[in-house]
C-alpha positions in Angstrom: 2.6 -6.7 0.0 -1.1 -5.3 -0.1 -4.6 -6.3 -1.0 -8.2 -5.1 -0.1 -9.8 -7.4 2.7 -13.3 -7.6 4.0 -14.2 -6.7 7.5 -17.2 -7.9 9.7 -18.9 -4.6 11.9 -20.6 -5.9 15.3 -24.3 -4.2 13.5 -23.1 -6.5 10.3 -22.2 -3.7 8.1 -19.4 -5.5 5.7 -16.9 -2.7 4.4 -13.3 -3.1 2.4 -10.1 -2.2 4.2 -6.6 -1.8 2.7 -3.9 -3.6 4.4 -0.3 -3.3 4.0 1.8 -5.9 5.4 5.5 -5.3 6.2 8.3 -7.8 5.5 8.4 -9.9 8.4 6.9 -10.3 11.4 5.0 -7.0 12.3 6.2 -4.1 15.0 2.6 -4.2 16.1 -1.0 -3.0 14.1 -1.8 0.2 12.7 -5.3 2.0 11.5 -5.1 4.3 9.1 -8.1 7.0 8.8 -8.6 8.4 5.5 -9.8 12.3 4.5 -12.9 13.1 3.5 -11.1 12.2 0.0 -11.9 7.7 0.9 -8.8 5.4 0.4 -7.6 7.0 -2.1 -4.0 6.2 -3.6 -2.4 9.1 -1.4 -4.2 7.0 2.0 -2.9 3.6 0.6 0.8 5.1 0.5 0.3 6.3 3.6 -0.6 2.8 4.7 2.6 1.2 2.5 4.7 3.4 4.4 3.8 2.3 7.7 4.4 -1.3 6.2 7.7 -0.5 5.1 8.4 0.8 8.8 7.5 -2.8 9.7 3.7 -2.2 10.7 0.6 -4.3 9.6 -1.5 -1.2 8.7 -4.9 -1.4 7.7 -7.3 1.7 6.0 -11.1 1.1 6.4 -12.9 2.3 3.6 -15.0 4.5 6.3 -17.3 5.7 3.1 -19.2 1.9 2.4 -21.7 2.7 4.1 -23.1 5.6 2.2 -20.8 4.9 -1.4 -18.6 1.9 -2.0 -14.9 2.1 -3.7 -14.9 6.2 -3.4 -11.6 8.1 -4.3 -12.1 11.3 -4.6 -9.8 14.0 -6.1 -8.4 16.9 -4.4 -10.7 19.5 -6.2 -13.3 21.1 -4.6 -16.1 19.0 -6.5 -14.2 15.9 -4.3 -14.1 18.0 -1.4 -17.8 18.7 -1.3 -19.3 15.6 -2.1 -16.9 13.8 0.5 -17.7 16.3 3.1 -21.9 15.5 2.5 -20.8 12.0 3.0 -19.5 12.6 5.9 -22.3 14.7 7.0 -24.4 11.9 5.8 -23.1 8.8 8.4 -24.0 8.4 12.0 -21.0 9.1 14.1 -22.0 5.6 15.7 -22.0 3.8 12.8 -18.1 4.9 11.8 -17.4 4.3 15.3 -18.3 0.7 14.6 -16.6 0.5 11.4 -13.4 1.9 12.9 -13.9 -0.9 16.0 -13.6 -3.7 13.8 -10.7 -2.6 11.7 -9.1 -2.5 15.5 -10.3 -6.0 16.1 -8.8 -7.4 13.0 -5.6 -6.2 13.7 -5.5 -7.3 17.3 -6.8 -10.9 16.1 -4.0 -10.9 13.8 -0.5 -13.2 14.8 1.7 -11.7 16.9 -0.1 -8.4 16.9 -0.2 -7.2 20.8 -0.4 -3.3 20.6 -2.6 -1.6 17.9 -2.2 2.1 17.7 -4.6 4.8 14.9 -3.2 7.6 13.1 -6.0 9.7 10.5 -5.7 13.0 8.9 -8.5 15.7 9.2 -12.0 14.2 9.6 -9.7 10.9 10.3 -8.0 12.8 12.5 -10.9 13.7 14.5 -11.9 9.8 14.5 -8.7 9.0 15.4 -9.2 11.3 18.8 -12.7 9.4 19.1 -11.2 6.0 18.6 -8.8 7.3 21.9 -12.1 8.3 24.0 -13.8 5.3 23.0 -12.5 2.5 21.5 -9.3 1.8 23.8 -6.6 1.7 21.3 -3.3 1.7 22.6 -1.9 5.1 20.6 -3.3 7.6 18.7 -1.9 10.5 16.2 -4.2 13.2 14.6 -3.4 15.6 11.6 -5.4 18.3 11.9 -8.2 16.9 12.9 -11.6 18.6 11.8 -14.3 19.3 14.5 -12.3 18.0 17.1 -13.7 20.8 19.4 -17.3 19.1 19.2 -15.6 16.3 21.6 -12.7 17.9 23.4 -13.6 17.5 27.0 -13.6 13.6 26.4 -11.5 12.0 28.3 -8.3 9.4 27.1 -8.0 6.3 27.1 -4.3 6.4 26.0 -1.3 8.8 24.6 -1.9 10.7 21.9 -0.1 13.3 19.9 -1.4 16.0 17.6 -0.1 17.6 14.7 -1.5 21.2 13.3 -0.2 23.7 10.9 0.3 27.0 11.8 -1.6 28.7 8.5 -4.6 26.4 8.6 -7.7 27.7 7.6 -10.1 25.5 8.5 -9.0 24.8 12.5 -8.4 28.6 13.9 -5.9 28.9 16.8 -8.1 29.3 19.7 -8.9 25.2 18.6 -5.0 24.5 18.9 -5.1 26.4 22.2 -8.3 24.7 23.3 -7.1 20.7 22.6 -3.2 21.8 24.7 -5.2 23.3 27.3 -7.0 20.4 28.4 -4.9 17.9 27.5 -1.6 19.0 29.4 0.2 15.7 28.9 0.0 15.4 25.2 2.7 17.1 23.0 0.8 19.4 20.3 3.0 19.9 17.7 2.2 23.5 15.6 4.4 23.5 12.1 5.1 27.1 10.7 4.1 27.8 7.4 1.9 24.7 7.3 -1.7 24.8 6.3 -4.8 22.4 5.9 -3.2 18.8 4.4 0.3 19.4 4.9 0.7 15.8 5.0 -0.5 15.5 1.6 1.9 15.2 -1.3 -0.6 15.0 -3.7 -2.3 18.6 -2.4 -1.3 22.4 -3.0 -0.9 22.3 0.6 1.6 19.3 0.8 4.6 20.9 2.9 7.5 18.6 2.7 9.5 20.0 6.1 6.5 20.2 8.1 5.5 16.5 7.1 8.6 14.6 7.2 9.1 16.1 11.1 5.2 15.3 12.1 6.0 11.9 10.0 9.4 11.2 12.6 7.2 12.4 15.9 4.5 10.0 15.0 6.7 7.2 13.9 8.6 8.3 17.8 5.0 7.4 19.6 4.1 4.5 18.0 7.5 3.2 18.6 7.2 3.9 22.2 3.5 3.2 22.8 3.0 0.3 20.4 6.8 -1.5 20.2 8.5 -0.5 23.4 5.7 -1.0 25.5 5.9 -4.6 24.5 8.8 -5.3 26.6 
């Protein structure tokens, strides 16, 4: 089951947030960070199959404050004018969007652990949501700029997921995030580019994103479920 809830920012900014529920009592919370693309029907399946896995995942829609209900396409018209919007928002700002979509989910029944997952510029929040925020797990798909923060330190385990061919985050990046953070597994797939986790992109790779899609569902288990006990 889905719907579109409210959330409340500490700076009272009032954004929508997907959230898929799972049958059942919930594993524990998951946030799920969009693209530069907004929740878009790719990020809410991405959120319904985190539900199915038994998870209450919720997607901020990180784009309400610059443009509400944005879904753009994968086309390079979508690509730019996502990318000015996220040129357009004050890190601090998302920062406190991406807080409350934490809070929620820790304020929900039987929710103890809360872990965030996001793909490219999500994936960079994701990272900052680790340095900052104090969730319990995080996973980042290729995340974007992630260089701009790399000597920040943890707060809790992440993993990291980059493709081999990608474009956009050059190899000396890859080399840069495993070099100063020993203890986290960085996981390169070959013959993976830029939104390999994307089935509705040219670069959707099927291999590379069922395995990254196993390893992440492996450190939420451990971080978020096992932990528990």
């Amino acid at each position: 089951m889905s719907q579109t809830i409210q959330l409340k920012t500490t700076d009272g900014h009032t954004l929508d947030a997907y959230l898929a529920q799972p049958t059942g009592k919930p594993k524990a919370g998951i946030v799920v960070l969009q693209e530069i693309f907004g929740v878009n029907p790719h990020i809410r399946s991405v959120a319904d199959g985190f539900a199915k896995d038994g998870y209450l995942a919720l997607a901020p829609a990180l784009f309400d404050r610059a443009r509400r209900r944005v879904e753009y396409n994968y086309d390079a018209a979508g690509m730019q004018e996502g990318y000015a919007i996220t040129k357009s928002l004050p890190l601090e700002d998302t920062l406190a969007d991406l807080q409350a979509a934490i809070t929620y989910l820790r304020q929900q029944p039987g929710i103890k652990k809360v872990g965030v997952v996001g793909y490219c510029w999500g994936g960079k929040l994701a990272w900052l949501s680790n340095t900052r925020l104090r969730p319990d797990a995080t996973v980042s798909y290729y995340p974007g700029g992630i260089q701009e923060f790399i000597t920040e330190k943890s707060t809790c385990p992440a993993i990291f997921h980059f493709g081999l061919e990608d474009t956009h985050i050059t190899q000396d990046v890859i080399e840069q995030v495993r070099h100063e953070y020993p203890g986290f597994p960085v996981y390169v797939y070959e013959g993976a580019s830029h939104g390999f986790n994307c089935d509705a992109r040219d670069s959707y790779n099927e291999e590379a994103a069922t395995l990254a899609r196993q390893r992440t569902l492996a450190h939420f288990e451990e971080h978020l479920v096992a932990a528990q006990h």
